[in-house]
N, CA, C and O of each residue as an XYZ file, in Angstrom:
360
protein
N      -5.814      3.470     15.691
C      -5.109      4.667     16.107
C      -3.710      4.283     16.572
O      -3.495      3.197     17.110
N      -2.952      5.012     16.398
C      -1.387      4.545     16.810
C      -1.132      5.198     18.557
O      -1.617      6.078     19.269
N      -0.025      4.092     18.653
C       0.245      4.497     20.594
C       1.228      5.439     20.025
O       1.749      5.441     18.910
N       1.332      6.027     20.758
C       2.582      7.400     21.686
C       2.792      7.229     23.100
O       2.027      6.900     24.006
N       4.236      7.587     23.064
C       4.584      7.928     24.933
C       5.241      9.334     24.688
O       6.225      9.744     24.073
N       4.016     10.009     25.626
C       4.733     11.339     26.182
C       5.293     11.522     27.393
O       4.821     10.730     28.210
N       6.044     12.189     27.806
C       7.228     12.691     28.667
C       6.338     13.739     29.400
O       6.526     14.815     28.833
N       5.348     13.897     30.537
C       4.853     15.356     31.031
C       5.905     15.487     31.810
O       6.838     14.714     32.027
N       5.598     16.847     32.328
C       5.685     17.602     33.521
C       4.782     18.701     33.925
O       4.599     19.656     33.171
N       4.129     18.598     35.242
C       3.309     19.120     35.650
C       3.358     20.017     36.688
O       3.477     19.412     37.753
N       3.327     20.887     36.785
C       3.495     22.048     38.018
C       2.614     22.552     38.700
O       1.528     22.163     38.269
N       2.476     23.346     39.707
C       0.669     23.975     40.188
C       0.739     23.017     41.519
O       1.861     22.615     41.825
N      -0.233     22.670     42.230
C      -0.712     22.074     43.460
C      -0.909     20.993     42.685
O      -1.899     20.868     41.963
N       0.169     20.003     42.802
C       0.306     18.814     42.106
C       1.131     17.589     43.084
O       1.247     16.454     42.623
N       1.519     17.833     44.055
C       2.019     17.045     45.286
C       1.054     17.389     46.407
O       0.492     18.443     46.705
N       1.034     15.864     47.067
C       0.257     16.018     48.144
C      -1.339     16.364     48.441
O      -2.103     16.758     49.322
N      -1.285     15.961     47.167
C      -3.237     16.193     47.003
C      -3.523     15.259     46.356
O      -4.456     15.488     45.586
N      -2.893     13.691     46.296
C      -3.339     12.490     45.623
C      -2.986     12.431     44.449
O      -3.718     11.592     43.924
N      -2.273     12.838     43.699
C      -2.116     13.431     42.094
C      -1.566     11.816     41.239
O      -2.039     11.494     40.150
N      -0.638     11.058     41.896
C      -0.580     10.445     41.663
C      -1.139      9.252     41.555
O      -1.006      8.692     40.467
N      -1.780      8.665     42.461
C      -2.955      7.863     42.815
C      -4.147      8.507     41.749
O      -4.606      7.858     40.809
N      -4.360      9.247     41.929
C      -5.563      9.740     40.503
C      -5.032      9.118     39.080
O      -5.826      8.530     38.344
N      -3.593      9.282     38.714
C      -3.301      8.879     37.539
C      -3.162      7.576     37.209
O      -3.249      7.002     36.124
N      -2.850      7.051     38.700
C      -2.516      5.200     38.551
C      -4.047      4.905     37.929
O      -4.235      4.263     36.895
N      -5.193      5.547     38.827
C      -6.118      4.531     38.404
C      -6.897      5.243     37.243
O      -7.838      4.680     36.684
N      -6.382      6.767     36.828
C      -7.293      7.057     35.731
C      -6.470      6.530     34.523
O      -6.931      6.830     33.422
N      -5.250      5.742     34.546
C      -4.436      5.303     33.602
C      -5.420      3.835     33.394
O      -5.923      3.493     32.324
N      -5.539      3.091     34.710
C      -6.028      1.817     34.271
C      -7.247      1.857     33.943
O      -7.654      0.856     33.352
N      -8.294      3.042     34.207
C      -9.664      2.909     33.196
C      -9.506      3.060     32.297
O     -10.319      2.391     31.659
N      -8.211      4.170     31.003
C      -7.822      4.675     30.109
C      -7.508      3.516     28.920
O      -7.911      3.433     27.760
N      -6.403      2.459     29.908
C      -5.833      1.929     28.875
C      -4.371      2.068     28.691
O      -3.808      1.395     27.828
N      -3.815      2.769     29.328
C      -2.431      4.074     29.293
C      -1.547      3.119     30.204
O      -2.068      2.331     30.994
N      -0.183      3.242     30.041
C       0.566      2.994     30.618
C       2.007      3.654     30.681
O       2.379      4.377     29.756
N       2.785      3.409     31.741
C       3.607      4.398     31.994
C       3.732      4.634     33.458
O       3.418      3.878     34.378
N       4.084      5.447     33.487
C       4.826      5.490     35.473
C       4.420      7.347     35.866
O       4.182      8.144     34.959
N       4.419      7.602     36.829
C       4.341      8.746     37.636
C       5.187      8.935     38.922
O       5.213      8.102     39.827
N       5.621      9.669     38.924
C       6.599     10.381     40.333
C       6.613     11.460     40.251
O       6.449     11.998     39.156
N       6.848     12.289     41.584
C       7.448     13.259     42.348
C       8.505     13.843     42.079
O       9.393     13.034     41.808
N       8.841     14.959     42.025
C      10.183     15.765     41.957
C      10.486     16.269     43.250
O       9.695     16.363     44.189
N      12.342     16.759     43.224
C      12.278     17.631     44.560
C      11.998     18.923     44.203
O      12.286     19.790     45.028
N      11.343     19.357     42.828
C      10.871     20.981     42.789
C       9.468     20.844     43.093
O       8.765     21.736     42.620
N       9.117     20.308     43.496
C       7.613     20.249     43.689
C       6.760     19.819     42.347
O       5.529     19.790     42.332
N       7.526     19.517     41.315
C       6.964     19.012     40.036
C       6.518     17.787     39.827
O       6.894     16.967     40.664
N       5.484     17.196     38.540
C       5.162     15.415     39.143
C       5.193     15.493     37.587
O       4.660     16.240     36.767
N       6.234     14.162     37.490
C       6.935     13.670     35.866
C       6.140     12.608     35.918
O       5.959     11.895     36.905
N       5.357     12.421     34.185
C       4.866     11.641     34.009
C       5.103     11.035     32.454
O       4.858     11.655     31.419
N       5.664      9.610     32.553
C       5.433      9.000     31.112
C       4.208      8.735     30.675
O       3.536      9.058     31.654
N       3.322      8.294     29.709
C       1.640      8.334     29.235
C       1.954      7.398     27.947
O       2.341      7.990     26.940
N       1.815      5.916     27.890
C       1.670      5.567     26.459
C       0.202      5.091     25.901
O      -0.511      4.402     26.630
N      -0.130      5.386     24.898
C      -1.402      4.644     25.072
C      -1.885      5.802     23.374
O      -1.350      6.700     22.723
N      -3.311      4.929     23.343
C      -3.401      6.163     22.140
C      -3.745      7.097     22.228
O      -4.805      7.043     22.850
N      -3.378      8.587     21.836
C      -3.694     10.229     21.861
C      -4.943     10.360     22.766
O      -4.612     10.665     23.911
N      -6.088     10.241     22.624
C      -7.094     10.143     23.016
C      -7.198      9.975     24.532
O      -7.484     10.655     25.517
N      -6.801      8.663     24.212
C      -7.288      8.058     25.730
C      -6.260      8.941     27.234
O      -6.664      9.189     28.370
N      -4.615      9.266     26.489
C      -4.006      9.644     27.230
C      -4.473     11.269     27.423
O      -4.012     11.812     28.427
N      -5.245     11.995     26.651
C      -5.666     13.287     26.807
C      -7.212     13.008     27.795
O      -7.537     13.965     28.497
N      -7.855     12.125     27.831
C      -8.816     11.914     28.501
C      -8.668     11.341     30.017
O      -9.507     11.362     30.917
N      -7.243     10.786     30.024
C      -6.559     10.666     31.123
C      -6.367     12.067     32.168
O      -6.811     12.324     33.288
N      -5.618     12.701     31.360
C      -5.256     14.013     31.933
C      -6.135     14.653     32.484
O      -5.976     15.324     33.503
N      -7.307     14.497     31.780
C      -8.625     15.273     32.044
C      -9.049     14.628     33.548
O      -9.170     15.361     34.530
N      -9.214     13.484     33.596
C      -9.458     13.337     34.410
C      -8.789     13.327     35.978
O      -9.213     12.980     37.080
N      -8.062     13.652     35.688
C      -6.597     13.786     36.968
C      -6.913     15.922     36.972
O      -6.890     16.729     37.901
N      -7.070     16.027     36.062
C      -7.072     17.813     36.058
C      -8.516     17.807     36.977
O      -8.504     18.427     38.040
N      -9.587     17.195     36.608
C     -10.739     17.667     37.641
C     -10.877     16.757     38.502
O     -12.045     16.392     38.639
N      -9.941     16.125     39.294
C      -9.946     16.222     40.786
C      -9.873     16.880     41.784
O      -9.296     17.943     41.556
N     -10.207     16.756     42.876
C     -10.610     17.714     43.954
C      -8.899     18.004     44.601
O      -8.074     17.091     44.598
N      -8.714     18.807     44.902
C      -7.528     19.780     45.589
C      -6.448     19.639     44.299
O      -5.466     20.316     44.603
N      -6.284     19.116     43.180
C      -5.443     19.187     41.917
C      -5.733     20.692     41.532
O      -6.807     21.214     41.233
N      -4.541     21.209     41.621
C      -4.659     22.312     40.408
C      -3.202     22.558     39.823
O      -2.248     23.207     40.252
N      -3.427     21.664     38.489
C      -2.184     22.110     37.469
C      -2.381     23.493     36.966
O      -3.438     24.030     36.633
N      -0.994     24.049     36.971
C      -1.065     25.321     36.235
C       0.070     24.993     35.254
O       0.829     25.962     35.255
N       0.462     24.143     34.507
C       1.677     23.916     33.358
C       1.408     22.468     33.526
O       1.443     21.895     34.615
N       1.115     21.860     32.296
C       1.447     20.722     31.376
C       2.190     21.144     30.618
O       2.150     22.278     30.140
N       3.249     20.019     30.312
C       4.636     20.416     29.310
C       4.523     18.887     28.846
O       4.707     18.010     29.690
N       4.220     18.546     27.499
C       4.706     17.336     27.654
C       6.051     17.535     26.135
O       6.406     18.577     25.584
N       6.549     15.920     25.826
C       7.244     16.004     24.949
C       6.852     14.621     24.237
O       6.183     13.854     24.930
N       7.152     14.247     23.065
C       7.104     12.907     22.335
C       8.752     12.376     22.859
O       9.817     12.981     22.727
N       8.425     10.745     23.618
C       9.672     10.109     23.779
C       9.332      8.656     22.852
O       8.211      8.588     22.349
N      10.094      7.752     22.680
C       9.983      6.750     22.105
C       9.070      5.741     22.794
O       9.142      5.526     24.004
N       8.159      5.095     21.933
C       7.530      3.764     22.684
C       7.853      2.837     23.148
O       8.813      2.275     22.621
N       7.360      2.347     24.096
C       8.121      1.087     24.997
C       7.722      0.066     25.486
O       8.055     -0.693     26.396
N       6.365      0.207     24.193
C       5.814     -1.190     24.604
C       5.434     -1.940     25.750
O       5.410     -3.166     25.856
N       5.073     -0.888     26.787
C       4.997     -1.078     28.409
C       3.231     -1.458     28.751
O       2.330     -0.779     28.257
N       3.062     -2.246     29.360
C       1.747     -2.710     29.917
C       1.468     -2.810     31.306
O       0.693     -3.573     31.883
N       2.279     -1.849     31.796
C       1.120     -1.416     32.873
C       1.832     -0.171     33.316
O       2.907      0.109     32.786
N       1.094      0.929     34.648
C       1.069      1.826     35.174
C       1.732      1.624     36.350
O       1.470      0.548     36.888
N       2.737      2.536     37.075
C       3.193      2.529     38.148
C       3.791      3.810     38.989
O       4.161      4.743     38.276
N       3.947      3.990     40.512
C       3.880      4.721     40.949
C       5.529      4.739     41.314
O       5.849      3.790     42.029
N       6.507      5.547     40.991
C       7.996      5.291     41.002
C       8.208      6.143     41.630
O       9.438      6.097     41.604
N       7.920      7.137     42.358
C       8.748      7.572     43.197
C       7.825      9.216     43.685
O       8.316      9.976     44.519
């Protein structure tokens, strides 16, 4: 299967309810790599590389955590970057 890196953005009760910490480590059961941060709109930007799958099974699992509630995933196709590991930037 081929990698992709998508570009999210996520909106809804998505700060301050662990959102990020859910993705660090549902990235490293996944396979996925890429970074997660905070906005000052209350939004949480996320890069995702890894293959289709695993990064949609990612999501999933960050969506049914307890006090998470996305209401908008937006993502976009950005270029690959050959990145090996997950991190929490800001």
């Amino acid at each position: 299967m081929a990698i992709v890196r998508r570009r999210y953005v996520f909106t809804g009760s998505v700060q301050g309810v662990g959102f990020r910490y859910r993705a660090f480590y549902a990235a490293r059961e996944n396979g996925v790599s890429g970074w997660v941060k905070n906005e000052y709109d209350g939004s949480v930007v996320m890069e995702a590389e890894g293959e289709p799958y695993c990064i949609e099974r990612m999501i999933e699992q960050i969506q049914n955590g307890r006090f998470v509630d996305i209401t908008s995933a937006q993502y976009t196709a950005v270029p690959v970057q050959d990145s090996h590991s997950f991190e929490i930037t800001g």
